[in-house]
N, C-alpha and C positions, 0 to 999 in steps of 0.2 A: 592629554589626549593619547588613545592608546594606540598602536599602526593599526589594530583592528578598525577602529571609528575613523583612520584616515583616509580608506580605501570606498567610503562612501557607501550611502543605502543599497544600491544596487549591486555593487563586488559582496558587501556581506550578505544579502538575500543569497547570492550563489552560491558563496562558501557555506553557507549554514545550510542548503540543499544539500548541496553534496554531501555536508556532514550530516544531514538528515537519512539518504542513502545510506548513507554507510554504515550508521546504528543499525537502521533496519535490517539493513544485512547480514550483521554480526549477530543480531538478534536473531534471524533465523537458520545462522547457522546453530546458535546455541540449541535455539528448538532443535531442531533434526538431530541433535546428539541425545538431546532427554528424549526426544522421542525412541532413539535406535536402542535407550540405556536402558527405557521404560514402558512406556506408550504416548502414541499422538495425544491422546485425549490429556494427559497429565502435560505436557507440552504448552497446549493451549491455556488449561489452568493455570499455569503458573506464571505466562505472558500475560493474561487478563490481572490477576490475581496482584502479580508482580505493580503493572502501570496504577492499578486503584491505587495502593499503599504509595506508591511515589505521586502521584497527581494529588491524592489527598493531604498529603503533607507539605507539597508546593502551594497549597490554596487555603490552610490551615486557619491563617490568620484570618479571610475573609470569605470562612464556607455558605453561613449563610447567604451571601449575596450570590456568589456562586451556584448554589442549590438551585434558586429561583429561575425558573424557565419558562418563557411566554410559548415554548411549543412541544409541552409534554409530547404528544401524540409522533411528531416528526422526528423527536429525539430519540424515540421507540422505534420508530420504522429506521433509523437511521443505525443504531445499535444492532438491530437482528442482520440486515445487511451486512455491518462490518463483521459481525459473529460468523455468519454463513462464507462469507468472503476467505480470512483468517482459517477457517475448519476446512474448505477446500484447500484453499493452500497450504496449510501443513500439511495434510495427507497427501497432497501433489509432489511437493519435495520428497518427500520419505519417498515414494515410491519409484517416480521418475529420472527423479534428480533435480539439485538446487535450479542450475543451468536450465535447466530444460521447461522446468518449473517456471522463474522468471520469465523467460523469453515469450510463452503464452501468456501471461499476467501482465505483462509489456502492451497489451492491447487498449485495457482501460481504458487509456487517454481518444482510443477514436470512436470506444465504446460510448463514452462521455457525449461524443458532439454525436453520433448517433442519436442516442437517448435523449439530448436535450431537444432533438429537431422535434424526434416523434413525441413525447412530451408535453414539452418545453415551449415548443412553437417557433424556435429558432431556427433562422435560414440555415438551408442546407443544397446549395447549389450543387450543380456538376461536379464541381472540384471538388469541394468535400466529400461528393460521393465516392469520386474516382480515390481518392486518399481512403476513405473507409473501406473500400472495396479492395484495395492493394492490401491493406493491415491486415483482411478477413485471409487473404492468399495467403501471406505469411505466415500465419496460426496453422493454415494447413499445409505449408509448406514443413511445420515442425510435425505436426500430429501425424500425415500423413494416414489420415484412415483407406481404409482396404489393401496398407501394404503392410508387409508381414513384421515391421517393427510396430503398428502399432497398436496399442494398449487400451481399454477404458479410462484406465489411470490417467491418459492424457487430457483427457476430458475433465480432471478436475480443479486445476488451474483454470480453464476458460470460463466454467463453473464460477471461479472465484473473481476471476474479472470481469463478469456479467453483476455477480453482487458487490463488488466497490464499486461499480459502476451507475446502481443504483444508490451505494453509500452517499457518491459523493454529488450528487441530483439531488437526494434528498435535504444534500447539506445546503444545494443553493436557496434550495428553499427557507431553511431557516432564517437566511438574509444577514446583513451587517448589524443587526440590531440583538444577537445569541453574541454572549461574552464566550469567547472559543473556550477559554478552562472548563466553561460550562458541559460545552458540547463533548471534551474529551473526559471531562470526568464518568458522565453518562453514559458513554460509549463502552469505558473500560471498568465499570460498576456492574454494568449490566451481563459482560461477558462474563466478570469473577461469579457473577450471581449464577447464570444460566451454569458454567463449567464446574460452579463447588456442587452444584446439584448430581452432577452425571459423573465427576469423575471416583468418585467411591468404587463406580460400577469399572471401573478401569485400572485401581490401586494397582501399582507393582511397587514393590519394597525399593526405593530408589537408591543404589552405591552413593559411597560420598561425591564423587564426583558429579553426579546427576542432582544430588543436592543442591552441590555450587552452582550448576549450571542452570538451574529451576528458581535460586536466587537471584542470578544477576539479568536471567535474559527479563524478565517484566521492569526493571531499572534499567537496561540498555533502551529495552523499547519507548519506556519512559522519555528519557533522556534524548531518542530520537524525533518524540511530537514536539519536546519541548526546543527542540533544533526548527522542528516546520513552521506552529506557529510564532518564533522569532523571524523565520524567513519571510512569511507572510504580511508581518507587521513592519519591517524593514523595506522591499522590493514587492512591485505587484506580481501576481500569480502569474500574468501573459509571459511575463521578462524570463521568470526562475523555470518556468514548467517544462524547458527543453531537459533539463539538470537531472529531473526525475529517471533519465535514461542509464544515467550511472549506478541507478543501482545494479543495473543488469548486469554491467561490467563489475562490479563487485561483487554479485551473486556466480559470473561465469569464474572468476578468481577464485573465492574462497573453494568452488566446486572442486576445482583442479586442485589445489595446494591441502586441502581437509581433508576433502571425500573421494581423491584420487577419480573425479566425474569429467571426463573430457567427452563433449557435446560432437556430436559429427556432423560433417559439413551441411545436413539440412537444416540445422538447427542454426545454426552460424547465418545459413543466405534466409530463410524466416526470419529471426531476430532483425537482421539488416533492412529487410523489408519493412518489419513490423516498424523500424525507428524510424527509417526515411519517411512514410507514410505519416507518423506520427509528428515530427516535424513539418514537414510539410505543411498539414493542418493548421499548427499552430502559427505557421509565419502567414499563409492565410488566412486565420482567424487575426492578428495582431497587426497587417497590413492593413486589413478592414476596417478597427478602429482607428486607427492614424488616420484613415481619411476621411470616417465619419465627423459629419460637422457638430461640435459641441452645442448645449442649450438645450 
């Protein structure tokens, strides 16, 4: 037995979140450097481009079964959302900042239980509203429109967490019965397909370092779905989903330490908002099951 399998399902769903975060992270700081080296659109190309060739090769042995999908249609709506999601968010970092970036993309999660009310059909009491409604302050406690720091630009993160937002709605939909490789194969197939189409129209002769960097970020990314769905299959999603917030904290770090990005204080009490809010939800949603009666 390893200390890792001693620490039980639950500690390693956490650990494996966080290490899920943190790929992520590292993955977009790579992007923002091919993008400053080169362009956004080569960026996303190579993210997309990069996870097919690692996902395709993790599922090698059993692509057929793999291949087979009972919900062509949802795995298509599901993909152009994460495309659309992805493409603002690169373009939101490069212009914004990583930091600044994250902290609006940090909404997702109350965008989710919004989405699933109107929807979905599921309750959405007071509380939840009051929680949704604090996360939407926060977003504008960052963007601030009509004051003189802000930008369109900021608008394209919230852009991209309206579309994970629908990403990941559409995923409930596919239900326990889509083998996940399936759904991430599809996902990051369909991005290489759509991005080798349009990045020609964006070529810049990439330095070698851009090379490197064009190499490893779709195998960082890679290797960070392959961090979630382990977390996933280990720990249920209610338990891990508070964890998801570290990427933030790793997005506001690498900002500072890389890209010399220090966030100011409106960004700092948004973000805090946007997580309290977000928590919040979640220990009301996860209270709610514990006292629902089983059967």
């Amino acid at each position: 037995m390893t200390p890792f399998s001693r620490i039980g399902g639950t500690g390693q769903g956490i650990l494996l979140m966080i290490a899920t975060m943190f790929f992520f992270s590292v993955m977009d700081v790579m992007a923002k450097e091919v993008a400053h080296r080169t362009d956004t659109v080569m960026a996303i190309w190579a993210r997309y481009s990069g996870q097919t060739v690692v996902v395709a090769l993790l599922v090698a042995p059993r692509m057929k079964t793999v291949l087979k999908t009972g919900y062509p249609g949802l795995q298509l709506l599901r993909s152009i959302f994460l495309l659309i999601a992805t493409t603002f968010f690169f373009f939101g970092f490069v212009t914004i900042g990583l930091a600044n970036a994250a902290a609006i993309m940090s909404l997702n999660p109350v965008l989710i239980t919004l989405g699933a009310a109107l929807l979905l059909g599921e309750r959405f009491g007071p509380r939840r509203a009051f929680g949704v409604g604090a996360a939407l302050i926060g977003a504008l406690i960052i963007i601030r429109p009509g004051s003189a720091v802000f930008s369109g630009a900021a608008l394209l993160p919230l852009c991209a967490a309206i579309a994970y937002s629908g990403y990941a709605l559409t995923t409930r939909f596919v239900g326990q019965n889509e083998d996940a490789w399936t759904s991430l194969l599809y996902t990051a197939a369909f991005g290489a397909l759509v991005s080798s189409v349009i990045v020609p129209f964006f070529w810049v002769p990439p330095d070698p370092i851009a090379i490197v960097l064009m190499l490893l970020v779709g195998c960082i990314g890679g290797l960070g779905h392959f961090c979630l769905i382990r977390a996933l299959m280990v720990a249920e999603a209610s338990t891990i989903a508070p964890f998801t917030y570290f990427g933030l904290l790793f997005a506001i770090f690498w900002g500072m330490t890389v890209f010399d990005e220090f966030p100011d204080a409106f960004t700092y009490l948004g973000a805090a908002v946007i997580v309290a809010a977000g928590i919040y939800i979640w220990h009301r949603e996860t209270s709610l099951a514990r006292k629902m009666p089983e059967g």
